[in-house]
C-alpha positions as CSV (number, residue, x, y, z in Angstrom):
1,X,0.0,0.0,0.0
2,X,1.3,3.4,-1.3
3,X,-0.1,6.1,1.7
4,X,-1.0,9.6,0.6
5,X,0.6,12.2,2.5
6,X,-1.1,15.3,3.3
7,X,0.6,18.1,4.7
8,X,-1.7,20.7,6.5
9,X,-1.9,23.5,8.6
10,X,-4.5,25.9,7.2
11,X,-3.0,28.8,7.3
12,X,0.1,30.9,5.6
13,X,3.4,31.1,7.7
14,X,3.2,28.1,10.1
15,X,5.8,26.0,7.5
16,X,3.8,23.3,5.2
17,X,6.1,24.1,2.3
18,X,9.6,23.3,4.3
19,X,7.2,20.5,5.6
20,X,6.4,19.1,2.5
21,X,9.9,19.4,1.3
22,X,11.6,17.5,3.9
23,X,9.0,14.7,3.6
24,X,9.9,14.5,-0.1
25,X,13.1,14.5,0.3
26,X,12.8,12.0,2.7
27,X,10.8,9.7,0.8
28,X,13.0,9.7,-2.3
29,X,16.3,9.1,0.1
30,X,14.9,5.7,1.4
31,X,13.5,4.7,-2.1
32,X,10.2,6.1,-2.4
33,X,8.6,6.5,-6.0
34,X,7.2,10.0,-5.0
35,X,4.4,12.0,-7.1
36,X,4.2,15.4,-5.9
37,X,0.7,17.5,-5.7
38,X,0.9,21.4,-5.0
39,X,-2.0,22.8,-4.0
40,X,-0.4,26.7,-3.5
41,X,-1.7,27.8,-6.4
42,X,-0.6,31.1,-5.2
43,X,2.7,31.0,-4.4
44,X,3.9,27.1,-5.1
45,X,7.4,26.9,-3.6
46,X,7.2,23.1,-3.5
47,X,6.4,22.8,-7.1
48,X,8.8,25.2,-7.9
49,X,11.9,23.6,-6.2
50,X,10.7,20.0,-6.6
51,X,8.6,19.7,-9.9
52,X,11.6,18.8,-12.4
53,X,13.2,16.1,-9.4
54,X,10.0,14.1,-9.4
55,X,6.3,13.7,-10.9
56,X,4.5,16.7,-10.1
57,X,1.1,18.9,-10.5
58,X,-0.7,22.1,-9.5
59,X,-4.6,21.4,-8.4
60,X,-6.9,23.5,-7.2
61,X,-8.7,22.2,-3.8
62,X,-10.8,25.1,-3.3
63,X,-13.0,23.5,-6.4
64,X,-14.9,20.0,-6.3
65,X,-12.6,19.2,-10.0
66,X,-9.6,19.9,-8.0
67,X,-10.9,16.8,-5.8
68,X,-11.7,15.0,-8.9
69,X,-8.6,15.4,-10.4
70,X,-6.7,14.5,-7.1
71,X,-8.6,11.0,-6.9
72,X,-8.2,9.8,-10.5
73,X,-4.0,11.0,-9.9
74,X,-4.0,8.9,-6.8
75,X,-5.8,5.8,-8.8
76,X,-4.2,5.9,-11.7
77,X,-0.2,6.4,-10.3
78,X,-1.2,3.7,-7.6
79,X,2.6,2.8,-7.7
80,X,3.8,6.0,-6.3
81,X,3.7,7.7,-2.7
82,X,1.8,10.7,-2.9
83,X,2.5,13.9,-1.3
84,X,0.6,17.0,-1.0
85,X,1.2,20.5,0.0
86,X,-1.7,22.3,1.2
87,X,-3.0,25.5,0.7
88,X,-2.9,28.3,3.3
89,X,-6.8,28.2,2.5
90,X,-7.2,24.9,2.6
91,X,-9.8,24.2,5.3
92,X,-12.6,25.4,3.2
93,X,-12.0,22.8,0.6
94,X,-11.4,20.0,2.6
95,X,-14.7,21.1,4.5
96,X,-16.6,20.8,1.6
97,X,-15.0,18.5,-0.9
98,X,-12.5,16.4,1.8
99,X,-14.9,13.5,1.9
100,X,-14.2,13.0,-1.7
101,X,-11.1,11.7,-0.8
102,X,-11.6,9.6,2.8
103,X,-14.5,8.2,1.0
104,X,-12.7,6.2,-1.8
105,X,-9.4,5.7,-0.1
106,X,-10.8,1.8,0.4
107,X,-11.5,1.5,-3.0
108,X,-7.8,3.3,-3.6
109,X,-6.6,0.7,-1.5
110,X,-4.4,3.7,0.4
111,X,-4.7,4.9,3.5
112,X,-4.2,9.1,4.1
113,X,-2.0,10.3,6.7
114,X,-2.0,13.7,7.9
115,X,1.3,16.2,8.8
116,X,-0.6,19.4,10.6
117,X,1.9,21.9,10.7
118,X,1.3,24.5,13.9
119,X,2.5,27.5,15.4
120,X,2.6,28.7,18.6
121,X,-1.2,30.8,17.5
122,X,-4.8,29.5,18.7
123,X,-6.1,29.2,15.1
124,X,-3.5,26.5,14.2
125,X,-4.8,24.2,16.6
126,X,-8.8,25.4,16.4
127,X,-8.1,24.8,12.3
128,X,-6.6,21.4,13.5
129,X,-10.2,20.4,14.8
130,X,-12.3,21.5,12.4
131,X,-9.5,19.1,10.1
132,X,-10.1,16.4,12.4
133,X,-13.9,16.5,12.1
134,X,-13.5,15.8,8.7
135,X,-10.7,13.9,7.9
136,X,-12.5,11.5,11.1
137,X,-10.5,7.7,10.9
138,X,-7.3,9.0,9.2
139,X,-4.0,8.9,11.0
140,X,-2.8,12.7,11.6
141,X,0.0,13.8,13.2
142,X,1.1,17.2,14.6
143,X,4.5,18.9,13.8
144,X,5.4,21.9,15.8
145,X,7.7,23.9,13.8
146,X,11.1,24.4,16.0
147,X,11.5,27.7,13.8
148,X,8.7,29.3,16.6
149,X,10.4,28.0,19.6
150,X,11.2,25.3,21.6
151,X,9.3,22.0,22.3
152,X,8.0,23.6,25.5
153,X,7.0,26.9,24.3
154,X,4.5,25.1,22.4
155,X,2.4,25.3,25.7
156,X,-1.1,26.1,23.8
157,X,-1.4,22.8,22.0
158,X,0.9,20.8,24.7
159,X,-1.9,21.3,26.9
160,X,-4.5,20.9,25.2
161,X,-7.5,18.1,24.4
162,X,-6.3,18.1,20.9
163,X,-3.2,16.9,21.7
164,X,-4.5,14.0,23.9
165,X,-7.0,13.0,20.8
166,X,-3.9,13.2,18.6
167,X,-2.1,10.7,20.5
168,X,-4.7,8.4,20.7
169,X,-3.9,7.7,16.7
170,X,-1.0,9.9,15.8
171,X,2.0,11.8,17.2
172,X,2.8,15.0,18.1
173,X,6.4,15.4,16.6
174,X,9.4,18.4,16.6
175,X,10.3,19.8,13.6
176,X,13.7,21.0,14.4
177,X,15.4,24.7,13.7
178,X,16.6,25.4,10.1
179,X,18.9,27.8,9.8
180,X,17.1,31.1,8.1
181,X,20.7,32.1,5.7
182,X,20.3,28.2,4.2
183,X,16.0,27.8,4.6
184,X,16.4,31.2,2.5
185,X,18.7,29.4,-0.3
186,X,16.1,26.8,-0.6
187,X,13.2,29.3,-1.4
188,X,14.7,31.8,-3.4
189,X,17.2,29.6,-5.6
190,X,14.6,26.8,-5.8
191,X,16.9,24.3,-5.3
192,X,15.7,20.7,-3.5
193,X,17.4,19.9,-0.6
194,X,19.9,17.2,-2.2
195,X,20.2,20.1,-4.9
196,X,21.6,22.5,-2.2
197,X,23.5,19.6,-0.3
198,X,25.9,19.2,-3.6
199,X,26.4,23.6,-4.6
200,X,26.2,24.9,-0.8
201,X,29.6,26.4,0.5
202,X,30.6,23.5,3.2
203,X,29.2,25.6,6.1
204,X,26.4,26.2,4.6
205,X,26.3,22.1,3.9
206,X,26.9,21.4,7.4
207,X,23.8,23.0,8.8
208,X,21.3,21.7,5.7
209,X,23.1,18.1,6.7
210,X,22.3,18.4,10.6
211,X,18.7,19.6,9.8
212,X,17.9,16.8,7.4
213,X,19.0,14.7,10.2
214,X,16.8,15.5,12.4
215,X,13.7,15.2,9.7
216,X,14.9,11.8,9.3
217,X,14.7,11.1,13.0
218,X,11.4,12.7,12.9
219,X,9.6,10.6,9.9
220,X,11.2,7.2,11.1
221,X,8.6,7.7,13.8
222,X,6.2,7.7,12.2
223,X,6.7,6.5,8.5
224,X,6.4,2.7,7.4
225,X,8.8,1.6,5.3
């Protein structure tokens, strides 16, 4: 079974797009046949950096075809690992038109699993549970992005009754701190991360090799090989 990956958050600035592009990098570093689906059709930073380095398309979730299209890609590239970037705006679709997808992922023979991407805000995790509503007997997980603060300054969703139904069929995982001079290089140059690995200056390397570390430690957690 090939999962598909959504990565969420529901909002700009919390750090789907680094998300996303750890995950694929991940994916394709342990073997993974990886078919990449940005749904930024705003500002697509994942497509932009990742769409010649593997199978990629723009869709737009905010419309029922976008949903369409999404299904058929995941049926008919059944041999590949899907990965989505969401949308900033990406509750609203998923609240109307998400049920196109948990409904058929039987028939898909896949199952969906969830990366929510929070900061340290209240909307982050009350967009989490409007998520959860919907996306109801899916496996999500929650990744507090280390570029807000530490593990224990996450104290809002630490706390919280979210967290505890998390855990009761995910994790709640650490992204860890990417330095902003190299994060930057990865944006603006649109470079993939084994892209910037081999042309980075070797301090520059060191930092982008410790961070990918720690994403590895982070998806072993959680990802089936």
């Amino acid at each position: 079974m090939n999962p598909i990956y959504m990565i969420g958050g529901g909002k700009g600035g919390v750090g789907k797009s680094i998300v996303s592009m750890a995950l694929v990098d991940y994916l394709c570093e342990i073997g993974k046949d990886c078919y990449l689906i940005e749904t930024d059709t705003s500002n697509p930073d994942v497509f932009k950096s990742y769409g010649e380095a593997v199978p990629a398309q723009i869709l737009n979730l905010d419309k029922a075809n976008g949903w369409i299209d999404l299904v058929n890609l995941c049926e008919e590239h059944r041999d590949k690992t899907i990965v989505i970037n969401g949308a900033a705006r990406s509750n609203d679709g998923v609240s109307k038109y998400g049920e196109n997808l948990r409904g058929v992922l039987k028939d898909l023979d896949r199952s969906l699993i969830t990366f929510w991407t929070i900061n340290m805000q209240r909307d982050s995790v009350e967009l989490l549970k409007q998520y959860m509503e919907v996306m109801q007997g899916t496996t999500i997980h929650v990744v507090r992005n280390g570029m807000f603060g530490d593990e224990d300054e996450f104290a809002l969703y630490n706390s919280s009754g979210v967290r505890k139904a998390i855990e009761k069929q995910g994790k709640s995982l650490m992204l860890g701190e990417l330095a902003e001079r190299v994060s930057r290089v990865l944006y603006n140059d649109r470079r993939t991360i084994a892209q910037a690995i081999a042309e980075m200056p070797l301090g520059n390397k060191a930092e982008l090799l410790r961070w990918r570390g720690e994403c590895k430690k982070m998806f072993d957690l959680v990802v089936k090989l």
